[in-house]
SEBAMI-156640 format. One record per residue (C-alpha): residue in one letter; x, y, z; chain. Coordinates in Angstrom, 3 decimals. Layout:
<atoms>
@residuo = a&u = X&v = Y&w = Z&cadena = A $
...
</atoms>
This chain:
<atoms>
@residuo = x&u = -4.300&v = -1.751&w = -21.153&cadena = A $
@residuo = x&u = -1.122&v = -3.841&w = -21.677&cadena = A $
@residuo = x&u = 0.287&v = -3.252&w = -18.392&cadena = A $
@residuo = x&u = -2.529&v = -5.814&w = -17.260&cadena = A $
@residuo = x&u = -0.692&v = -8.800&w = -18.890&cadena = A $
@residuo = x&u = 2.666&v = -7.895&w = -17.592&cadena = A $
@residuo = x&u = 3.886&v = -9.911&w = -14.527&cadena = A $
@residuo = x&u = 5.471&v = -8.427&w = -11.701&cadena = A $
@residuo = x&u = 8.308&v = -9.162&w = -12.721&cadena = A $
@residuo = x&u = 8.105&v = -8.069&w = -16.440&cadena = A $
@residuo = x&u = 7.288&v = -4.331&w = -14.416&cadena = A $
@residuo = x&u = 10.712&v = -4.867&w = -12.062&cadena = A $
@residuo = x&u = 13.094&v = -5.612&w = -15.138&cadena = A $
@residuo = x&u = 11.059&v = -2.335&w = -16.952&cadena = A $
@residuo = x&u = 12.264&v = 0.089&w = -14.480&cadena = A $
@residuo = x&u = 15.490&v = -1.267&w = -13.569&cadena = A $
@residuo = x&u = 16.200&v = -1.442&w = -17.565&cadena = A $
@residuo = x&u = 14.562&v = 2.113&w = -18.369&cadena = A $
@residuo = x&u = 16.131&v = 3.504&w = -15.275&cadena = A $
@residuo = x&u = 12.264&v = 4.894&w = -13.672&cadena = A $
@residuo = x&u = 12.563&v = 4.953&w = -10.270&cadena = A $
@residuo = x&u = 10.142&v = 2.851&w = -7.949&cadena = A $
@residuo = x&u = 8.049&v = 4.704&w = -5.350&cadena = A $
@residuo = x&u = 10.012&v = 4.689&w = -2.302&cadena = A $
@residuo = x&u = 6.619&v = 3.185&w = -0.462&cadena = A $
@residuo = x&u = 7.574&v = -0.735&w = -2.754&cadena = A $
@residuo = x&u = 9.696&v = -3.139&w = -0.723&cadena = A $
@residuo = x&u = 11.423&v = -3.222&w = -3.552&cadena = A $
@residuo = x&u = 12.229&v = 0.178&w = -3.431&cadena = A $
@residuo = x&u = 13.411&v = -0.149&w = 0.778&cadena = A $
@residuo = x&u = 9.879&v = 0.830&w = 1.616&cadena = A $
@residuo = x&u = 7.401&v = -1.445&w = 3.315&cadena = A $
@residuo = x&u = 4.384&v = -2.634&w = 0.618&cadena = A $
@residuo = x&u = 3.865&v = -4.805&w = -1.965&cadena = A $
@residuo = x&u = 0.909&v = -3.104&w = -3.390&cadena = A $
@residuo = x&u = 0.356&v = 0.894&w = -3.415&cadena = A $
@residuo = x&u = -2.756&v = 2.462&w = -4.383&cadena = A $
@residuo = x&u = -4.920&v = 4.292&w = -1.793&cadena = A $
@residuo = x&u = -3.375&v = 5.560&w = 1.540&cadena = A $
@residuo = x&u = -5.530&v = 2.769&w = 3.688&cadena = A $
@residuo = x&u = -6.919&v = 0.256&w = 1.013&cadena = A $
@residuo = x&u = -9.243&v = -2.193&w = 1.932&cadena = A $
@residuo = x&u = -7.642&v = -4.125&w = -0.410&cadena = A $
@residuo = x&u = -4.545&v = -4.493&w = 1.969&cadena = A $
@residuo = x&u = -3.436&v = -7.478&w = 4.001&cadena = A $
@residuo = x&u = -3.566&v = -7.550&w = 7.626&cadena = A $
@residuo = x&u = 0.262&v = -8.049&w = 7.114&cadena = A $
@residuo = x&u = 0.556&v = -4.624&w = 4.713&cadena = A $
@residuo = x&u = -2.445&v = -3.099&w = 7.184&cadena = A $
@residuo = x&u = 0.805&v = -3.891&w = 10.244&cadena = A $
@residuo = x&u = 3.568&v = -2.309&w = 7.715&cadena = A $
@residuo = x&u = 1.164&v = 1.221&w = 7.624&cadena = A $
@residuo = x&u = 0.371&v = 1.094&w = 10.863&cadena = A $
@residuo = x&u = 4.502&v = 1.171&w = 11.897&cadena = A $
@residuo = x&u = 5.358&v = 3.567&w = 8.848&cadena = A $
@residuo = x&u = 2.239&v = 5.741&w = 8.934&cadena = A $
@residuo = x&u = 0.561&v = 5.441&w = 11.934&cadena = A $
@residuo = x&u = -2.003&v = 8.839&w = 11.588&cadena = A $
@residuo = x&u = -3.246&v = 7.316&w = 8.399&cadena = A $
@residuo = x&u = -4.416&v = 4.131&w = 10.380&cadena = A $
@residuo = x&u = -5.424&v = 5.991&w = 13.545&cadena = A $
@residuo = x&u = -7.590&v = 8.282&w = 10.905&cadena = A $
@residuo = x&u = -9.270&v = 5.242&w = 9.553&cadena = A $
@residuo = x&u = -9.862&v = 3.423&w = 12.552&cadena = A $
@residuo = x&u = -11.387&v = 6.370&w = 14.131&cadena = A $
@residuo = x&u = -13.610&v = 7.067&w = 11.779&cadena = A $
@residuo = x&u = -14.828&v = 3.184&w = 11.748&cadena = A $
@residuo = x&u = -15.178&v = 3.757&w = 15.420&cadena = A $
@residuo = x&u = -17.095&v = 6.840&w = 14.706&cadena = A $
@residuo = x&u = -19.631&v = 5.479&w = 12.463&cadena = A $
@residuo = x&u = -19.932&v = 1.889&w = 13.142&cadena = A $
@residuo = x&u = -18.952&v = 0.232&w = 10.363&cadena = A $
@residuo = x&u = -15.436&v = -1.341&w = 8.790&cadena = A $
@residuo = x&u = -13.926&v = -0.844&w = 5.932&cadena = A $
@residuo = x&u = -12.544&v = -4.663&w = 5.715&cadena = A $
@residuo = x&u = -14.830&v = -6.828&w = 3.876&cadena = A $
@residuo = x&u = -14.820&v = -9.019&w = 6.717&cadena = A $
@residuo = x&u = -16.281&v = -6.663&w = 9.127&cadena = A $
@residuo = x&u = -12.813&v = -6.864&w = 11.359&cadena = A $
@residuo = x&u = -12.159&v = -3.083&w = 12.412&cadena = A $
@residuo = x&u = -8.487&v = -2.019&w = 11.668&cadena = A $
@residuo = x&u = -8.623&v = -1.898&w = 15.663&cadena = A $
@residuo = x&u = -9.186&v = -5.129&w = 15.636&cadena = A $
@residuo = x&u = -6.753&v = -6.298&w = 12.936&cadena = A $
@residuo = x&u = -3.980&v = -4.445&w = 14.876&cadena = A $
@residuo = x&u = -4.951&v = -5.040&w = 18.246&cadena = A $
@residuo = x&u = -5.006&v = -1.244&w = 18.989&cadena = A $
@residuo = x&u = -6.659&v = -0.134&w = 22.541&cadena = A $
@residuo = x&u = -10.210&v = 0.381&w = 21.934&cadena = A $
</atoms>
């Protein structure tokens, strides 16, 4: 997989220099993320966790509910989104 070894910048310079469009989701695209992979990652930083929640608020409100639901977090920490957002309880 040689995409592993390539820096994020090696990637940048690829699709400004093969003309391949970013997904519109990238800062570097206008959009709000560094990294894009699942809708609600627990991968994400509080600080991307804040960008989703002001771009695409029913995907956080989906998540947190559910955690609500069944008692459990999806943040290796055990911080609800709720929690990492400050949302009402």
């Amino acid at each position: 997989m040689p995409i592993f070894r390539e820096t994020l910048d090696d990637v940048l310079n690829w699709h400004r220099s093969t003309g391949t469009p970013l997904h519109p989701v990238y800062i570097w695209a206008g959009g709000w993320l560094r990294r894009f992979s699942c809708r609600v990652c627990i991968f994400a930083t509080n600080e991307d966790l804040r960008a989703i929640h002001e771009n695409d608020p029913e995907a956080i409100g989906l998540v947190a509910d559910l955690e609500k639901r069944i008692n459990f977090s999806m943040r290796p920490n055990g911080q609800t989104l709720s929690q990492v957002l400050n949302l009402a309880a």
